[in-house]
N, C-alpha and C positions, 0 to 999 in steps of 0.2 A: 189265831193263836200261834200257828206253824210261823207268820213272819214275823210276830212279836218276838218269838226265840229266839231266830236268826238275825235279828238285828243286835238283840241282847247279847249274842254268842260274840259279831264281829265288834262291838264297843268292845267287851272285856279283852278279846286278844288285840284289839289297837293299844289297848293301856298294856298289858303283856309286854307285849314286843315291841313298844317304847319306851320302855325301864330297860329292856335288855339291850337296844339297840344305844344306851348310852354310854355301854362301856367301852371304850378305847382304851389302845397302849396311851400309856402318858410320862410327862417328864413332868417331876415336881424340884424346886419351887415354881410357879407361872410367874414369876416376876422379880429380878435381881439389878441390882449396882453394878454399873459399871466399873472394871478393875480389881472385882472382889473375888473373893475366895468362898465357893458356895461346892456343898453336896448334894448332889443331883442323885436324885432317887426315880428309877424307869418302873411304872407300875403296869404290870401285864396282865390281864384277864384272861382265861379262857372262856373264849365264845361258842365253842363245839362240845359234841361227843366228845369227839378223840384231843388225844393231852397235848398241852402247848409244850414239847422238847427241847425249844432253839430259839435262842430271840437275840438277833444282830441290830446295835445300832450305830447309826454313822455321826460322830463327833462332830459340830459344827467350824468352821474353820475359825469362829470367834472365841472358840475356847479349848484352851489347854488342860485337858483332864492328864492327871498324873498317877491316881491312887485308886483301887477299885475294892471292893470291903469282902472279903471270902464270902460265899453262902454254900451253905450244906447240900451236899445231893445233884453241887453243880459247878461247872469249872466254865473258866472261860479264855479267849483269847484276844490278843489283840493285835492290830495291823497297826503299819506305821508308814508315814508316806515321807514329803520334805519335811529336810530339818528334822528329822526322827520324831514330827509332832503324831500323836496316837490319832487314825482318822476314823479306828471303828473297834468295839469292843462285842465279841457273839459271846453268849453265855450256852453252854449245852446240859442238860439234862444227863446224869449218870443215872439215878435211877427213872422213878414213870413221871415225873414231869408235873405240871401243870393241870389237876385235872377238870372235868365239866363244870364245876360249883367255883372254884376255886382262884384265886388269882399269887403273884408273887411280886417280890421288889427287888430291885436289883440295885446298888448304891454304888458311889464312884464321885472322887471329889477332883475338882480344875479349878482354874482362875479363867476369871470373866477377862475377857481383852480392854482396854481401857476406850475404844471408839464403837465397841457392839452396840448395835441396837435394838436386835432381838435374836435369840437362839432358834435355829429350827432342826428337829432332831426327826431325822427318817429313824422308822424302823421297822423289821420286818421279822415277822412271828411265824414259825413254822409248827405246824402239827405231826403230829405220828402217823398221820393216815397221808404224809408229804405235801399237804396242802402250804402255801406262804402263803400268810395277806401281809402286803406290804402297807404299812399307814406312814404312806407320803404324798399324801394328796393337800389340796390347798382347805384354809381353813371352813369349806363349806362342801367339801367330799364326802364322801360314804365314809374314804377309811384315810383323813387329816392326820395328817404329821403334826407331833408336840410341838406348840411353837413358848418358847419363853422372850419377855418381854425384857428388856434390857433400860431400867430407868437411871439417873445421872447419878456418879461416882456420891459415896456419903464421907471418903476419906477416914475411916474407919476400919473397912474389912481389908486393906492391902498387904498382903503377907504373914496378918496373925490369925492364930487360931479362933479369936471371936467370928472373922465373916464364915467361916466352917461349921461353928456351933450355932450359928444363928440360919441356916441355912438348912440346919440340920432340924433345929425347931419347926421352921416355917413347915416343913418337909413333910413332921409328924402332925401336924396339927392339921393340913391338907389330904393328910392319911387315913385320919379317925374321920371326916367327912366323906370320901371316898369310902371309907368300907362301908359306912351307913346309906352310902344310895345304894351302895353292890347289893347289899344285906335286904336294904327295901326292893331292889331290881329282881332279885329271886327269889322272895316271899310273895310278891306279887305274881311271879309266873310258877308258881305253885298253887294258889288261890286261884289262876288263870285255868292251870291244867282240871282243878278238884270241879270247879263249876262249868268245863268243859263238860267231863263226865255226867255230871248232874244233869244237864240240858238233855246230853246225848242219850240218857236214860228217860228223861221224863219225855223228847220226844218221839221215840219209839213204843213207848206203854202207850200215847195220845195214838200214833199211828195204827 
């Protein structure tokens, strides 16, 4: 009976802690025209305790971000390297941040280069307890960098606001997906925690 439990215990936290283990920083849209004009929306989870405060990314040199969308509660900066092109934008936390349950988006629109083949966007999340995980690793790492894929020019998004609003579409429709695993990711490690207890209870009474 005692190893019937404990097998049952380590299945449930393997499914646990592989809902939770899917959440990455990420860069939405996963897939753009080349030479277009797209809104890049960075979506940051908090994976700890302590609150996400700080989250730097670094611009790909295939694209020109120009315009970044205010957000409440948090300001941000940006670096600039040749040719005045912006090569990193950090956002900071005024008031607490990012907390345990919680995730945030952070928006910013550029133009795709007309020869990209895919975007790869580092970036690096800092906690309040001064932890950084950097997610720039290759796409089979613990903590992979956002890679977006760069598919051929449609002649369509070059300079008007359609490739913006459509990039902005793909962005949200990516988004309502995303919050429905997060939402699935932490109901399940609440059901993880509740049948923790239960086991931990029923095997103590057996003992």
């Amino acid at each position: 009976m005692k190893k019937s439990l404990m097998l049952s215990l380590v299945l449930l936290l393997s499914i646990g802690f592989a809902g939770i283990a899917s959440a990455h920083v990420t860069v939405q849209p996963k897939e753009v025209p080349a030479g277009s004009y797209q809104v890049f929306t960075v979506r940051v989870p908090s994976e700890k305790d302590s609150a996400t405060t700080q989250v730097k990314v670094a611009i790909p040199d295939n694209v020109n971000v120009s315009r970044f969308e205010p957000k409440a509660d948090w300001t941000y900066e940006i670096e600039k390297g040749a040719s005045d092109k912006i090569v990193s934008v950090t956002w900071k936390a005024t008031g607490n941040g990012l907390g345990a349950t919680e995730f945030g988006e952070f928006r910013m629109q550029g133009k795709v280069a007309d020869d990209a083949k895919e975007l790869t966007w580092k970036a690096y999340q800092t906690y309040s307890d001064g932890e950084v995980v950097e997610w720039t690793g290759a796409a089979d790492a613990d903590k992979p960098a956002s890679v977006t894929t760069v598919t051929a020019a449609t002649g369509d998004g070059h300079g008007d606001s359609h490739g913006a609003a459509s990039g902005a579409a793909a962005s949200g429709d990516e988004a309502d997906s995303d919050r429905d695993t997060l939402t699935l990711s932490l109901a399940i490690a609440g059901l993880v925690a509740g049948v923790l207890a239960l086991l931990i209870a029923l095997f103590r009474k057996r003992a």
